[in-house]
N, C-alpha and C positions, 0 to 999 in steps of 0.2 A: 763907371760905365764900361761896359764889358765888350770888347771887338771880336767880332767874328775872326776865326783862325785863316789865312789866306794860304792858300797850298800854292806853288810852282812846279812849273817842269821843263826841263832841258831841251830844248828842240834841235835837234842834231842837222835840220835841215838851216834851218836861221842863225844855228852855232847861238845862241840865247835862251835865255831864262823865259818864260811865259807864264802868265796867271792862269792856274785851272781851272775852268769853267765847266759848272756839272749842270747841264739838262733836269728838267722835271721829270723825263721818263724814266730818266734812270736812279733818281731819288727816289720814285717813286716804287720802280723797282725793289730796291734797295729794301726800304720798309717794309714792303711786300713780303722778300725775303726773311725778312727778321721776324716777321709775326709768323710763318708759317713753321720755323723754325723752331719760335717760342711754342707754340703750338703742339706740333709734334713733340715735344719736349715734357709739355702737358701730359701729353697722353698717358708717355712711356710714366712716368712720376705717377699720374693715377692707376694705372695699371698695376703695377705694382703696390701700391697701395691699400687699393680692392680687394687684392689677392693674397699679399700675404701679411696687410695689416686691419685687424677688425676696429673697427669704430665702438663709442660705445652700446650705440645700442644693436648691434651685430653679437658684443661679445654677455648680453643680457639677453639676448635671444638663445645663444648657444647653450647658456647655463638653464636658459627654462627646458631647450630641447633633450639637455642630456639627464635631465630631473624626471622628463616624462618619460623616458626611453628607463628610468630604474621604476616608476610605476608602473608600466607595462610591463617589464620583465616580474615584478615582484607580482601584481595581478595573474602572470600570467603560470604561477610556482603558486599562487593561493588557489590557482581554477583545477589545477593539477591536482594537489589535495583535495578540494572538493570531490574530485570524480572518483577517486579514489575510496573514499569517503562511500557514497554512492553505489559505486561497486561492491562493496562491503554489502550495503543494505540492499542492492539488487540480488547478490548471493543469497541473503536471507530468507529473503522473502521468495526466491523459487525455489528453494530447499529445503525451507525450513516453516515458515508462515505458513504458503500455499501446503505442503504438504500436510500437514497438522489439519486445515479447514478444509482438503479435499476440493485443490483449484488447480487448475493445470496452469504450469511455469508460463511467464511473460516472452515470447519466444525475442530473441534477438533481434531480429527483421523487426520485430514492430519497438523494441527499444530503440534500435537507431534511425527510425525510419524520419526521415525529414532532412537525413542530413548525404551528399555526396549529389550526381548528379548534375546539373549546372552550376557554377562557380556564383558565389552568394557573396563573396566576399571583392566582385572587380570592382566596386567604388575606392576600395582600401590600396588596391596596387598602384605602383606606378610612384611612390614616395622612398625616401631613403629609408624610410622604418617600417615599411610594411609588411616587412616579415613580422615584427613583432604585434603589428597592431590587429592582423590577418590571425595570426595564432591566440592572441587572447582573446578576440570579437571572436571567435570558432571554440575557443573553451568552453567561454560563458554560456554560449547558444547550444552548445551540447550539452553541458552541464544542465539549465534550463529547461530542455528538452526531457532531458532522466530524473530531472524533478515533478517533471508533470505527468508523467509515466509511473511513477512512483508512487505521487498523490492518489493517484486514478485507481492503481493497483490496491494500496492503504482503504480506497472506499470499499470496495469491493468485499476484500477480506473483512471489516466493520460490518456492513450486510450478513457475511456468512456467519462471521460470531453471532450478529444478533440473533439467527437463524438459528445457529447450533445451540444458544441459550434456550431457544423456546421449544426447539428437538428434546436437548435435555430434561427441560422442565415436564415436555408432556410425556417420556418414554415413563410404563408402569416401572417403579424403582425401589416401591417402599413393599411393606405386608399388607393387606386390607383392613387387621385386626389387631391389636397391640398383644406382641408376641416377646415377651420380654427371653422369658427362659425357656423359649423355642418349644415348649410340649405341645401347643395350639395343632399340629399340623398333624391331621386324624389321617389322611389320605393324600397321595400326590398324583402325579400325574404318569398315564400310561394305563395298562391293562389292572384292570382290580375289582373281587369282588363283589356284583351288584347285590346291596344289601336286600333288596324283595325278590329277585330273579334267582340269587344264589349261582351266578356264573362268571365267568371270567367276562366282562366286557371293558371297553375302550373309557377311558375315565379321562375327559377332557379338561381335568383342571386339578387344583388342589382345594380340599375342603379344610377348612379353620374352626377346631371344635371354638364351641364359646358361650356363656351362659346368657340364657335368655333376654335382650335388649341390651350385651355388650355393643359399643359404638364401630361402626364399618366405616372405613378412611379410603376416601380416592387416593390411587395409588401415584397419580398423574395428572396433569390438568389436562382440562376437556372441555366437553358439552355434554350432557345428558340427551342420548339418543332416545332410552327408553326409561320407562319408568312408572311398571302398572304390573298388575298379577298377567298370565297365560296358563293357557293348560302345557305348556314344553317341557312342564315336568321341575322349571325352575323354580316355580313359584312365583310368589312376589318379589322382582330383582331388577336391577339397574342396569343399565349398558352405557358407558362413554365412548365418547370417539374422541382421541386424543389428538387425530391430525398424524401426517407420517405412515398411514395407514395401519394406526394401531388404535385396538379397542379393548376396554376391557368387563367383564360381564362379573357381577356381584347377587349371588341365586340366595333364596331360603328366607326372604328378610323379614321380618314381624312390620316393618314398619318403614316405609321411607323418608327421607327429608325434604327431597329435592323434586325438582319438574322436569320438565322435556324441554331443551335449550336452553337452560340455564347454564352458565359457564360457572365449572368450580374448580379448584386449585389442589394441587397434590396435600394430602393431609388433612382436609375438609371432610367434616362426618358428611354421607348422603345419606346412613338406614342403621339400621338396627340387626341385631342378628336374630335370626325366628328359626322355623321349620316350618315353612309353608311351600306346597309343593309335592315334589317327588320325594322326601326326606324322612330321616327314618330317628332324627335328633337334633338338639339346635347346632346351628354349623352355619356359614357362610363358602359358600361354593363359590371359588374365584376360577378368574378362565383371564387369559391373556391372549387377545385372537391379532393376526399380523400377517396383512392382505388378505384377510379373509379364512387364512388356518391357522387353525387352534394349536399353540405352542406350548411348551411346559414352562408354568412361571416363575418355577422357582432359579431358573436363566435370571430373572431379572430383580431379585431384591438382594441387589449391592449398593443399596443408599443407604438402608440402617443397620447392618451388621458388619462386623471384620472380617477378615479372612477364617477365620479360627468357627466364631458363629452361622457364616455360609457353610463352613463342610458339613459342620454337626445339621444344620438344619437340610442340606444334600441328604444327611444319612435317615432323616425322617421321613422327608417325602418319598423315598425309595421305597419303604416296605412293603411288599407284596403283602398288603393288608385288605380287608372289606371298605368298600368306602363309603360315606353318608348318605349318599343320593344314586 
């Protein structure tokens, strides 16, 4: 059995020993004390603990924070290259695309337009990482932007090719009559000859000797504007409109293939070669007409010869000769 501890104390007044008697207030005290002590004691011990020791799952936070602070920086060195990237093909394409299909440059203002102005990015501030998460959400979104800028530009230029394909296709390109070793070309174009007049007059085309029902080739694709005899002196001949405001007129012919509105493709027989008309032998009388004046065609058959075949057949058309019509 265990006895409580009995304390005394010396009474200088009674010269005697006394038993100490302690009150509840001041036990109560007492404990009072001690908890608040314990207490603050507490604190200090968490405080420091908080502070400079992580827990575990403080220190499994840290490692995911410091994992996504290397994918943001690494995002934000791949949004870099990207734009770079992009730059490349921005450069291209106003220097080198657009120029080639005759498109004026993407001006700068409207490449970067979407971006500066009010702050886009104030949900992002206000974190210890916001500089990085600020700089990569503003890469991607610019980056994103000159993609679709890009895209846009890519249709465009696709338009103009397809355009310049059927440009192509319909410019007159080839001879009307198969002219292999270039003797075919009786007459060219400019002042020459009139074979019934016997004077110098304006010779609006180039004439193509050729034996009677040799085959006549559109030079270009088209429509058949005309296609019936006149008294114009051409006889029985064709006209296409090729679109681009080019036309081209095929005179003298025995016979035609084709109708009016009919679409035909470069190299397509429309007739026949004859002498009907103002003509003085079989021939086909070509004319290249472009907005409406008569141009010298031999400008334009650089689709079946070399350089070498173009000059020699240059030095045929040229001769101040008579010509067929």
């Amino acid at each position: 059995m265990a006895f409580r501890k009995v304390k005394y104390f010396y009474n200088t007044h009674t010269l005697s020993y006394e038993k100490v008697k302690h009150s509840w207030a001041l036990t109560l005290l007492r404990v009072f004390g001690f908890l608040c002590a314990a207490a603050v004691f507490s604190v200090v011990i968490m405080y420091f603990a908080y502070t400079y020791l992580d827990s575990p799952k403080e220190k499994l936070l840290k490692r995911e924070l410091a994992q996504m602070r290397v994918q943001y920086n690494a995002l934000n060195n791949r949004a870099k290259s990207m734009d770079k990237v992009l730059g490349d093909l921005q450069d291209r394409d106003d220097n080198i695309y657009r120029v080639i299909f005759e498109a004026e440059p993407i001006s700068k203002d409207v490449r970067e337009a979407g971006f500066g102005g009010a702050n886009l990015y104030a949900k992002l501030e206000g974190y210890s990482n916001s500089d990085i998460m600020v700089g990569a959400t503003e890469a991607l979104d610019r980056a994103s932007r000159k993609m679709y800028i890009q895209s846009k530009s890519y249709d465009e230029l696709k338009k103009r090719i397809e355009n310049k394909e059927q440009l192509l296709r319909a410019i007159p390109a080839i001879q009307p009559v198969s002219n292999k070793n270039l003797m075919r070309i009786a007459s060219g174009f400019g002042y020459r000859i009139n074979p019934i007049y016997k004077i110098m007059q304006f010779h609006s085309g180039i004439d193509f000797t050729a034996s009677m029902g040799t085959p006549i080739y559109a030079t270009g694709d088209g429509v058949i504007a005309f296609a019936s005899y006149d008294n114009s002196g051409y006889g029985m001949h064709v006209i296409i409109n090729h679109g681009y405001g080019y036309q081209t007129l095929y005179g003298h012919m025995s016979r035609m293939k084709v109708n009016v509105g009919q679409n035909v493709k470069r190299g397509e027989v429309i007739g026949y070669v004859g002498s009907t008309g103002a003509s003085t032998g079989p021939h086909c009388h070509y004319e290249v007409i472009k907005g409406g004046t008569k141009i010298d065609p031999s400008n334009f058959f650089f689709n079946d010869l070399s350089p070498a075949e173009y000059e020699k057949m240059l030095q045929q058309a040229s001769k101040s000769n008579q010509s067929f019509d």
